[in-house]
BASEMI-193847 format. One line per field, with one value per residue (C-alpha): residue in three letters; x, y, z negated. Coordinates in steps of 0.001 Angstrom, whole numbers, plus 500000, padded with zeros to 6 digits. Layout:
// BASEMI-193847
code c(ALA  ...)
px c(X  ...)
py c(Y  ...)
pz c(Z  ...)
This chain:
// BASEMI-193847
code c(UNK  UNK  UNK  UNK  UNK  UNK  UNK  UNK  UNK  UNK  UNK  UNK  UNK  UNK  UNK  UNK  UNK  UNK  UNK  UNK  UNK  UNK  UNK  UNK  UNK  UNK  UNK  UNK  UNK  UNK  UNK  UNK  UNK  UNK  UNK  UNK  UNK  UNK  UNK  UNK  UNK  UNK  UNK  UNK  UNK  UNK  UNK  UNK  UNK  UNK  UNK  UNK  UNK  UNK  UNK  UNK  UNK  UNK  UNK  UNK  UNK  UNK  UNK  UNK  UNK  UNK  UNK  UNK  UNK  UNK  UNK  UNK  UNK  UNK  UNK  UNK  UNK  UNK  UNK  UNK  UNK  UNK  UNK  UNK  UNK  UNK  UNK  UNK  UNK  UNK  UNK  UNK  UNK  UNK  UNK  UNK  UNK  UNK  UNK  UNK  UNK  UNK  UNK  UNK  UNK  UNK  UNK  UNK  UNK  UNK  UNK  UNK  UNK  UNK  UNK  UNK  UNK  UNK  UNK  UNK  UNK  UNK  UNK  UNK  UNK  UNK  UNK  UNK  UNK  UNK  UNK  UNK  UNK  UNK  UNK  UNK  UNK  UNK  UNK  UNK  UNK  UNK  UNK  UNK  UNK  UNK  UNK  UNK  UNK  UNK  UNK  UNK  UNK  UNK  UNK  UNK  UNK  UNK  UNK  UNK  UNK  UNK  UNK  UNK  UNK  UNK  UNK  UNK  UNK  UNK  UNK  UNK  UNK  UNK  UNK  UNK  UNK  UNK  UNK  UNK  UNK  UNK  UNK  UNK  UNK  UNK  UNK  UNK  UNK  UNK  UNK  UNK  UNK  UNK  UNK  UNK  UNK  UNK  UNK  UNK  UNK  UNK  UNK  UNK  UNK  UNK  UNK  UNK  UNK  UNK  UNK  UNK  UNK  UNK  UNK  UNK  UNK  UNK  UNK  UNK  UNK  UNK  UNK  UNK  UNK  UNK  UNK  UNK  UNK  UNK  UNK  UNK  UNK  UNK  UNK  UNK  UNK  UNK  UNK  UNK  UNK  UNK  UNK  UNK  UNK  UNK  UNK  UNK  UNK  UNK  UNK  UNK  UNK  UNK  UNK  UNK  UNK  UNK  UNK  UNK  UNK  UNK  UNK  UNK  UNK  UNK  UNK  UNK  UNK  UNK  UNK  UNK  UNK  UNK  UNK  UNK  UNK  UNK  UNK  UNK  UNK  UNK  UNK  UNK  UNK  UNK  UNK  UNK  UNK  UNK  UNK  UNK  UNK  UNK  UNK  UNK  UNK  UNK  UNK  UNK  UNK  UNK  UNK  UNK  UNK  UNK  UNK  UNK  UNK  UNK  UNK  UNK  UNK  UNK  UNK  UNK  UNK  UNK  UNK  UNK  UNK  UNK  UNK  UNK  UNK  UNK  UNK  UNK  UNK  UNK  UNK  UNK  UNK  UNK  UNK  UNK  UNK  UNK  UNK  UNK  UNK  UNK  UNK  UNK  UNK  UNK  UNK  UNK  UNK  UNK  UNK  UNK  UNK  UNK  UNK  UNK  UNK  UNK  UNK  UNK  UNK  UNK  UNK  UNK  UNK  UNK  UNK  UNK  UNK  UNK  UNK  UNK  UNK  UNK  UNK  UNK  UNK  UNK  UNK  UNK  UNK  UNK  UNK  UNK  UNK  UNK  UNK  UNK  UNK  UNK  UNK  UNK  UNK  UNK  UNK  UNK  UNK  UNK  UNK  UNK  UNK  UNK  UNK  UNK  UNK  UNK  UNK  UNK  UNK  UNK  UNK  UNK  UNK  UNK  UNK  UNK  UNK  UNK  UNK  UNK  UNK  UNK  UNK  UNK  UNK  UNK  UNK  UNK  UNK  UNK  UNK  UNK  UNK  UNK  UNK  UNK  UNK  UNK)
px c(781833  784138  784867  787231  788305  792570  792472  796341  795109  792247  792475  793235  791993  792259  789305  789684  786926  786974  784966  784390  782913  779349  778991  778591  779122  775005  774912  777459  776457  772463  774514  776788  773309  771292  774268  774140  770007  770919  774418  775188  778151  778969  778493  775713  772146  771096  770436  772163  776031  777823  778157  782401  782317  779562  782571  785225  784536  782193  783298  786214  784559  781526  783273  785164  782195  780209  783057  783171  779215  779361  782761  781086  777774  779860  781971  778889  776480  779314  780566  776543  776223  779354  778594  782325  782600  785174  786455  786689  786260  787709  790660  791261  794937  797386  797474  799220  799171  795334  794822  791031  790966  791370  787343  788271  789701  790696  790340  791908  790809  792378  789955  790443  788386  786639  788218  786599  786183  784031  783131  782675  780579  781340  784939  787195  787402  783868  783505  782247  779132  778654  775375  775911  773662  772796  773816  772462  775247  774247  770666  771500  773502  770769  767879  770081  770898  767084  766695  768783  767618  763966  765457  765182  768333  769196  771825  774200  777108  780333  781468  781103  782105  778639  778137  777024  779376  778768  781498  783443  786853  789008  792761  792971  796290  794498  791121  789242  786189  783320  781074  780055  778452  780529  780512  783754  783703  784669  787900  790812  792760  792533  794548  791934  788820  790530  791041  787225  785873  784828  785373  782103  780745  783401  786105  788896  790427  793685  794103  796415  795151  797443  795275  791908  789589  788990  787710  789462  786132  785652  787487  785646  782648  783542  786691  784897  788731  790609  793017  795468  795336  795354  797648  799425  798282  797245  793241  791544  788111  785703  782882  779522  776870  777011  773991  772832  770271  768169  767548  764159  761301  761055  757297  754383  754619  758076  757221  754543  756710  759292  757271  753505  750599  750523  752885  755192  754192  757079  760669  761310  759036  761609  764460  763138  762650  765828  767387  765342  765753  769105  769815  767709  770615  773240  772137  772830  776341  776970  775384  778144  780574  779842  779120  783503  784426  782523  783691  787364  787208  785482  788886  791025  789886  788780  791929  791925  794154  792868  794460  796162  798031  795481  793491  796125  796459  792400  793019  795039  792169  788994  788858  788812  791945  794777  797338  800686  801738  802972  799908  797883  799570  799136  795497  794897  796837  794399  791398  792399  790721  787918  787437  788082  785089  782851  783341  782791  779474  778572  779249  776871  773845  773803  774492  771785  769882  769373  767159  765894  762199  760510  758390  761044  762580  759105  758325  762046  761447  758129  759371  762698  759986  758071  760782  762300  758467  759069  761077  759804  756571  754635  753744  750772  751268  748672  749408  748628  751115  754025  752892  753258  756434  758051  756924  758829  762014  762162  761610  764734  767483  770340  767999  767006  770744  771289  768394  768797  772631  771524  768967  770869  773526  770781  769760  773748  774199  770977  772611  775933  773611  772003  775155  778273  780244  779632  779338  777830  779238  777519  779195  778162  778463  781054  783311  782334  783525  786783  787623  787045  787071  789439)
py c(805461  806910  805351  806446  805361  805854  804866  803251  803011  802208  798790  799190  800473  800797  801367  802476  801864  803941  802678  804608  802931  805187  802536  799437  800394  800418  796920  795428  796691  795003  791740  791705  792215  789919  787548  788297  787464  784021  782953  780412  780604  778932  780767  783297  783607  783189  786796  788150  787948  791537  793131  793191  789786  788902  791604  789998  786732  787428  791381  791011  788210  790021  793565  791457  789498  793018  795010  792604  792220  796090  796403  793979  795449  798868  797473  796043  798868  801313  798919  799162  802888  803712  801349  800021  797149  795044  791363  788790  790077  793181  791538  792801  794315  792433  794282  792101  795141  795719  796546  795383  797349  800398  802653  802899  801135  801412  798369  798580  796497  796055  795502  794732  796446  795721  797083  799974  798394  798349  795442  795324  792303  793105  792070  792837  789221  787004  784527  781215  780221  775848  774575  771317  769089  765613  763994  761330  758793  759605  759222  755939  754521  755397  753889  750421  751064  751284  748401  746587  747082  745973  743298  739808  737867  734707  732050  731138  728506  730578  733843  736388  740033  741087  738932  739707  737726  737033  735375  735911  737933  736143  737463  735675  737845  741292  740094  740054  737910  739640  738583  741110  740856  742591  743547  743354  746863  747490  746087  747983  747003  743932  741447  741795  740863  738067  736322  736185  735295  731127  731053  728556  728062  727005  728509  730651  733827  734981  738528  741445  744636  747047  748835  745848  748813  751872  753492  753632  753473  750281  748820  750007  748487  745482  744318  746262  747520  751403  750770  752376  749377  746746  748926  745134  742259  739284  738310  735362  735336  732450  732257  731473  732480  733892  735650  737663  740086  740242  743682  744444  745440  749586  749169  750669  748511  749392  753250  753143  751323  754096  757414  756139  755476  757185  759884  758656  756745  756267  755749  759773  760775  758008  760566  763420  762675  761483  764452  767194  765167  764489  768246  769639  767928  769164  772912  772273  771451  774026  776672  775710  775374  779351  779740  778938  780599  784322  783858  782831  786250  788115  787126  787699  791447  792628  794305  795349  794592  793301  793629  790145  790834  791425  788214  785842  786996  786554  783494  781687  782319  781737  778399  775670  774931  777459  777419  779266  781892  779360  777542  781064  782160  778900  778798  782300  781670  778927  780933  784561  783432  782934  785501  787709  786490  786554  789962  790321  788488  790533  793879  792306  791638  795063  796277  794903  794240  790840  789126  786004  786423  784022  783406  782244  780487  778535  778171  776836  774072  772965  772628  770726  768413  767717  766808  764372  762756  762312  760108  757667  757631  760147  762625  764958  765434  767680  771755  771276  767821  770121  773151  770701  769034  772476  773572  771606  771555  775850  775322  774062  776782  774959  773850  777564  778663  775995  776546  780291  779780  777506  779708  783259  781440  781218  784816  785084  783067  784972  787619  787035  785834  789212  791547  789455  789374  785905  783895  780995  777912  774752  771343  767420  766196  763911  766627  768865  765859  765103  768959  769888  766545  764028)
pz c(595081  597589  600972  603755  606781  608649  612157  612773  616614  618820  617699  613781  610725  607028  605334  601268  598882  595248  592564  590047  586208  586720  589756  587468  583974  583808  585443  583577  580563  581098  582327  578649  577008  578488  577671  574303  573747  574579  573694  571473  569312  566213  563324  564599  565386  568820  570017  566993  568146  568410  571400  570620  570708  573825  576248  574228  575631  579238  579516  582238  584053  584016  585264  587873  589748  589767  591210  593995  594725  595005  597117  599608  600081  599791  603057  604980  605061  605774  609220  609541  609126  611197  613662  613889  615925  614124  614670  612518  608996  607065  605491  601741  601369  598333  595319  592942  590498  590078  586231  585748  581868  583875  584854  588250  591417  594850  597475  600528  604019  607093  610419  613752  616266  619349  622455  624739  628020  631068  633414  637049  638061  641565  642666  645729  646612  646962  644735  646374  645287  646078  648439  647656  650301  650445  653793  656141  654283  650855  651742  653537  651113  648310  649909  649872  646410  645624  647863  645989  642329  643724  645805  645050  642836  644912  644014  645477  645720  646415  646302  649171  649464  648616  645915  642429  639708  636038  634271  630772  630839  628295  626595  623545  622418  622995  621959  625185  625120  627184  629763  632661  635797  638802  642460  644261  644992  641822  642238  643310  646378  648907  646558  643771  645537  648109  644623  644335  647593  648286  644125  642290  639537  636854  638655  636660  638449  636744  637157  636274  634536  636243  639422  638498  638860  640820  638088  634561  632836  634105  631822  628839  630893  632032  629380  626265  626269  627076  629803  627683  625479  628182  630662  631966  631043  632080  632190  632638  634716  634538  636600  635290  638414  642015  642989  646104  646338  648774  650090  649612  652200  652522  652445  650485  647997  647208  647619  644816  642524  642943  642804  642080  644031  647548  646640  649506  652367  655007  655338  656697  653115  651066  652542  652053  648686  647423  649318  647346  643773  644730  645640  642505  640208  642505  641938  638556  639305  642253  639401  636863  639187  639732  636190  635517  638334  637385  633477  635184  637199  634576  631906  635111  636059  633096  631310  627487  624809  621637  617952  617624  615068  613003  614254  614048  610233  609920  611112  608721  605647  608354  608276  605858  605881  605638  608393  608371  610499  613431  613524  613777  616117  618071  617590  618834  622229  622467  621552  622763  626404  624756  622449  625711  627409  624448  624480  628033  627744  624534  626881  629666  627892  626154  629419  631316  628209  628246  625543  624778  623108  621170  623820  626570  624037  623259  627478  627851  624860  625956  629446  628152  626748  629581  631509  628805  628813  632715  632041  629785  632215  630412  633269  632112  628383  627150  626540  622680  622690  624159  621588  618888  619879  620346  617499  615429  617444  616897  613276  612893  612872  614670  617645  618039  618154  621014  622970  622870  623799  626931  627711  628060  629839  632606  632371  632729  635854  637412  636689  638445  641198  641409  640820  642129  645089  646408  649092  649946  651378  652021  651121  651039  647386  648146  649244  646098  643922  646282  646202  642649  640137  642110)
């Protein structure tokens, strides 16, 4: 077996595989024989049909699926041994004139290969990296919303703007039959909630879909209906019970019930608290907030071209579906971003040499599983419980690949933390939501 290699350019390649018949005659030929010990065909002895007759019928097929088997492991170990760097897959060149009676054959492959490139982590400009605070008003406005939940439900006879509602929302045409319990601040406008207020028990408020709610999920929530579906139409809103709730008392009592026994013991300690639990989910935002911005730079101001030529032709046999030339070519403008950074990211961790070990990946998954106990009230699971737990989650192959993905992401971002121009900027979280997400 012969194999050789012409560079077109940096980027392409033909590579040209020669098989010769000494390279599977003596495996075909213990294939065709083993055949013929235990074929059955009419008219002869099992084990005792001629040899003509076993390559007659099997020969070809036989020659065929061998010649392939050794072409592929021919290709691998020589990407392998000349540590090529390709993309996608070697694609196998036409040849609608391949004589398979003939002892030898030539294969030809085309490959795409990876771009020479380096990265600088450290840019011109500083990249902003998000301190996102809880303020005095958040804080406030929490502690009454924990108030609340706790509070005590009392009736009431009529509607008033801090009154909690429960009625059934009724369209018979667009099949609209759900009861919900609102606030009025979930209604959009002054018109909206004026219709509710001095409203009793029995009452019907007609209502318009168009601009109901401030928020578009709402509708989903409270309709059990897209807004798409219901974009102006006419709703029908029958009150059922007025409530009130009583704010209730920031006292011990209400302390313990919150965070356990003692753990808090004042109003300034009921602060604190929300504003460190509050701020520990922030980080995560403010971290992936960085996270898109470093990749965005990293696509931006790192400069290479890559065959896409080539990859929009790998493309159309990939996936399971073929797609035509157009719809290549459309799906690799799509992709080609992120192919870019994958690269990038593949360049980094060899760079820095990043690696996830079995044992982060185990110390990761058993502390994913403590905090998902937290949560259902189970605080002090013992070390053997979380062992076991993780355990099982690792031996399965596509939880590994995720929680090795999520965890080198974070050896990633500590990484741009470490070698990045940034600069950090402190911001309340309702100005981080206003700025970026309204």
């Amino acid at each position: 077996m012969n194999i050789t290699r012409e560079n077109i350019d940096a980027l392409n390649a033909v590579v040209k595989v020669d098989i010769a018949k000494a390279d599977y005659e003596d495996k075909v030929e213990k294939i065709l024989s083993d055949y013929r010990k235990s074929a059955n065909i009419p008219g002869f002895r099992k084990g005792h049909v001629p040899m003509g007759m076993v390559k007659k019928q099997y020969g070809k097929a036989v020659l065929v699926d061998e010649v392939n088997k050794l072409l592929q492991d021919a290709l691998g170990k020589y990407l392998v041994e000349e540590k090529l760097d390709v993309l996608g897959n070697p694609l196998p060149k036409p040849q609608d004139d391949l004589d398979w009676n003939s002892d030898e054959f030539s294969f030809e492959f085309e490959l795409g290969l990876a771009p020479e490139f380096d990265v600088k982590l450290k840019g011109k400009k500083a990249i902003t990296h998000y301190n996102i605070v809880a303020n005095d008003k958040m804080i406030n406005n929490q502690v009454e919303h924990l108030q609340k939940q706790y509070g005590k439900i009392v009736s009431q006879t009529e509607v008033t703007t801090v009154s909690e509602i429960t009625g059934k929302f009724t369209n018979e045409e667009h099949a609209i039959n759900n009861v919900a319990t609102l606030t009025l601040d979930k209604l959009k406008g002054k018109t909206n909630p004026k219709k509710f207020i001095g409203a009793k028990v029995g009452d019907v408020i007609i209502l318009k879909t168009k601009n109901l709610f401030n928020e578009d999920h709402d509708f989903m929530t409270f309709l059990k209906v897209s807004k798409d579906d219901v974009a102006n139409v006419e709703v029908n809103f029958e009150v059922s019970e007025i409530n009130e709730r009583e704010l209730a008392d920031l006292d011990q009592d209400l302390f313990d019930k919150l965070f356990g026994p003692k753990t808090v013991t004042s109003v300034t300690e009921l602060k604190e608290k929300i504003k460190e639990d509050s701020e520990k989910q922030f980080t995560q935002q403010g971290d992936q907030k960085l996270l898109n911005d470093v990749t965005e730079y990293l696509v931006e101001s790192t400069k290479f071209d890559l065959p896409a030529e080539f990859l929009q032709k790998w493309m159309q046999t990939a996936g399971e579906e073929i797609m035509t030339e157009d719809q290549a070519k459309e799906e690799y403008e799509k992709s080609e971003k992120s192919m870019r950074y994958q690269l990038i990211e593949g360049k980094l961790i060899e760079e820095f040499k990043l690696q996830v070990q079995f044992e982060d990946l185990k110390a990761y998954a058993m502390e994913m599983i403590k905090g998902q106990m937290a949560q259902f009230g189970q605080m002090n699971p013992s070390e053997k419980e979380l062992e076991d737990i993780a355990a099982r989650i690792l031996s399965n192959k596509d939880e590994v690949k995720r929680l090795t993905e999520q965890l080198m992401s974070q050896k990633l971002l500590k990484l741009y933390k470490e070698e990045a121009n940034l600069k950090v900027k402190e911001i309340t979280y309702d100005d981080f939501v206003k700025e970026f997400y309204s």
